[in-house]
N, C-alpha and C positions, 0 to 999 in steps of 0.2 A: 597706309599713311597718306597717300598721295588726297583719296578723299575725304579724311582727317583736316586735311590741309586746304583743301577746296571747300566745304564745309564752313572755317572759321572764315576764312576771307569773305565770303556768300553772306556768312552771318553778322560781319561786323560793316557789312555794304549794306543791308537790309536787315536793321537792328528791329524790326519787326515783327522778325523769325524767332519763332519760339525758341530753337534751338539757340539763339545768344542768349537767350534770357538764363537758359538751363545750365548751359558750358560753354562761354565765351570762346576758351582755349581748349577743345578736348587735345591737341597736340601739343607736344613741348617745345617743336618749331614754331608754331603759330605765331606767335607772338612778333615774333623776326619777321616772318614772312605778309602777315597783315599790315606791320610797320612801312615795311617797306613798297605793298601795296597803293597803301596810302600815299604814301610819296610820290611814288610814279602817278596814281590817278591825280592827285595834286596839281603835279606838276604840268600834264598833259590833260588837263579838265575837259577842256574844249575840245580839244579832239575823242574824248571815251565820253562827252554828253551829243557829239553828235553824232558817234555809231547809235549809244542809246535810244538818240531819235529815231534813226532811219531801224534798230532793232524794232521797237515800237510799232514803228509801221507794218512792218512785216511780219511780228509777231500777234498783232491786233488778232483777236477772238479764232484766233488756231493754232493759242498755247500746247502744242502737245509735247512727246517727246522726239520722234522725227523730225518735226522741225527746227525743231531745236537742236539734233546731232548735225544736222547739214547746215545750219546757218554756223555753230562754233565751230565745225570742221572746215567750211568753207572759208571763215577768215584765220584760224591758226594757219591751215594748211598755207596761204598766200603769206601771212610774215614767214614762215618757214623756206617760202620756197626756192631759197639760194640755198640751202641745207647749210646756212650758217648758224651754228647753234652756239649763245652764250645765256647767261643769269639774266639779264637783262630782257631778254625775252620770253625767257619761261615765265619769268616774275608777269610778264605783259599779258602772258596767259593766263595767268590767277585773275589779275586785274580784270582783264574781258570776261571772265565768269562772272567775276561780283557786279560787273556794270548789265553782263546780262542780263543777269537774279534781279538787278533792281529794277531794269524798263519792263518787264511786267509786272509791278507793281502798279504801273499807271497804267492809262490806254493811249493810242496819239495823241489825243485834245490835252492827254495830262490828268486826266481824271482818274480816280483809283479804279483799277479794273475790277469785275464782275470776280474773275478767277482767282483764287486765293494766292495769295503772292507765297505764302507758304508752300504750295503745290509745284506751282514754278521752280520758283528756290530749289528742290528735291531735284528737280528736272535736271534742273541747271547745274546742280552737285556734278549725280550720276552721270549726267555728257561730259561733262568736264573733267572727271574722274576719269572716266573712261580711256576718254583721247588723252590724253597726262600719263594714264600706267599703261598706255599701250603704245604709241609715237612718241613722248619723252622721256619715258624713266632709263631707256638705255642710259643717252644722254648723262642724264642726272649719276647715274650708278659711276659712268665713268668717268663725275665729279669727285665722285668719294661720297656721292650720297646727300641729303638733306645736311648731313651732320659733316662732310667734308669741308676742308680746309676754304675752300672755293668761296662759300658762303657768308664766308666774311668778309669778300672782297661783294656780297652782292650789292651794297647801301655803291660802293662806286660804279657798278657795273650800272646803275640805275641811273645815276646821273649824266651817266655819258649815253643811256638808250633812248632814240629817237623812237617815237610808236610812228609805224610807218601804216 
C-alpha cells in the first residue's frame, strides 16, 4: 500500500505521469492523503520550492537511483532525527517525494530535463517506498494503520506541522 500511496501523490505533483492519467487514485487512501499533501505543500510552498531548487542542483544529469536513495534518506532521516514521530511528518514525507518527482522534471536553469520525468518519477516512487515500508511503517501500524482512528486527526496534525 505504502507505494500505492507514494505513487498517487508523485502522480498528482507531476500530472505528466502517465500513471495519473491512467489511475489517479489506484489507493482508497489516496485521496485523503494527496489532500492533505497538497496542503502542507501549500502552505509551506516556499520552503518545498527551495529544497526543489537546491534538489535540482544536485540532482542535475546524475538522475539515478542511488542518488536518489541518499539524497531522500539523507533529508527524512534529519526531520526524523529527534525519533519524534507524528502524521504531520510522515505526511511531510509524501510531500518531499512529490516535490522530488517534480524537480526532475526541470534542470537548474528550469528547463525541462533531457531525462524523462516519467523515469525519475519511478525512481522517486521506489525510494520513497522503500524508506516509508521499511523506517515508518512500524510507526504507522502502531497508528492503527492508514485506516486508523489517527488519520483523522491528520488534516490538524497538518496544520500545526512546521517542515523543518
Amino acid at each position: 500500500m505504502t507505494y500505492q500511496l507514494v505513487a498517487d501523490v508523485v502522480a498528482s505533483m507531476v500530472p505528466e505521469r502517465s500513471v495519473a492519467n491512467v489511475r489517479p487514485h489506484s489507493c482508497r487512501h489516496s485521496a485523503t492523503l494527496v489532500r492533505v499533501v497538497h496542503e502542507l505543500s501549500s502552505k509551506h510552498e516556499i520552503v518545498f520550492e527551495s529544497i526543489a531548487r537546491k534538489l535540482r542542483l544536485q540532482v542535475n544529469g546524475h538522475r539515478d537511483a542511488e542518488l536518489c536513495r541518499r539524497t531522500f534518506a539523507g533529508v527524512v532521516d534529519e526531520l526524523f532525527a529527534d525519533e519524534r514521530y507524528n502524521w504531520g511528518r510522515v505526511v511531510t514525507v509524501f510531500a518531499y517525494a512529490g516535490w522530488l518527482a517534480r524537480a526532475g522534471k526541470t534542470d537548474a536553469r528550469g528547463k525541462a530535463s533531457e531525462i524523462s520525468a516519467n523515469s525519475w518519477s519511478d525512481i522517486v516512487v521506489d525510494v520513497a517506498g522503500d524508506y516509508i515500508g521499511t523506517k515508518l511503517s512500524h510507526w504507522v501500524c502502531q497508528q492503527g494503520g492508514w485506516v486508523g482512528t489517527s488519520l483523522i486527526f491528520t488534516m490538524q496534525c497538518i496544520r500545526e506541522c512546521t517542515v523543518v
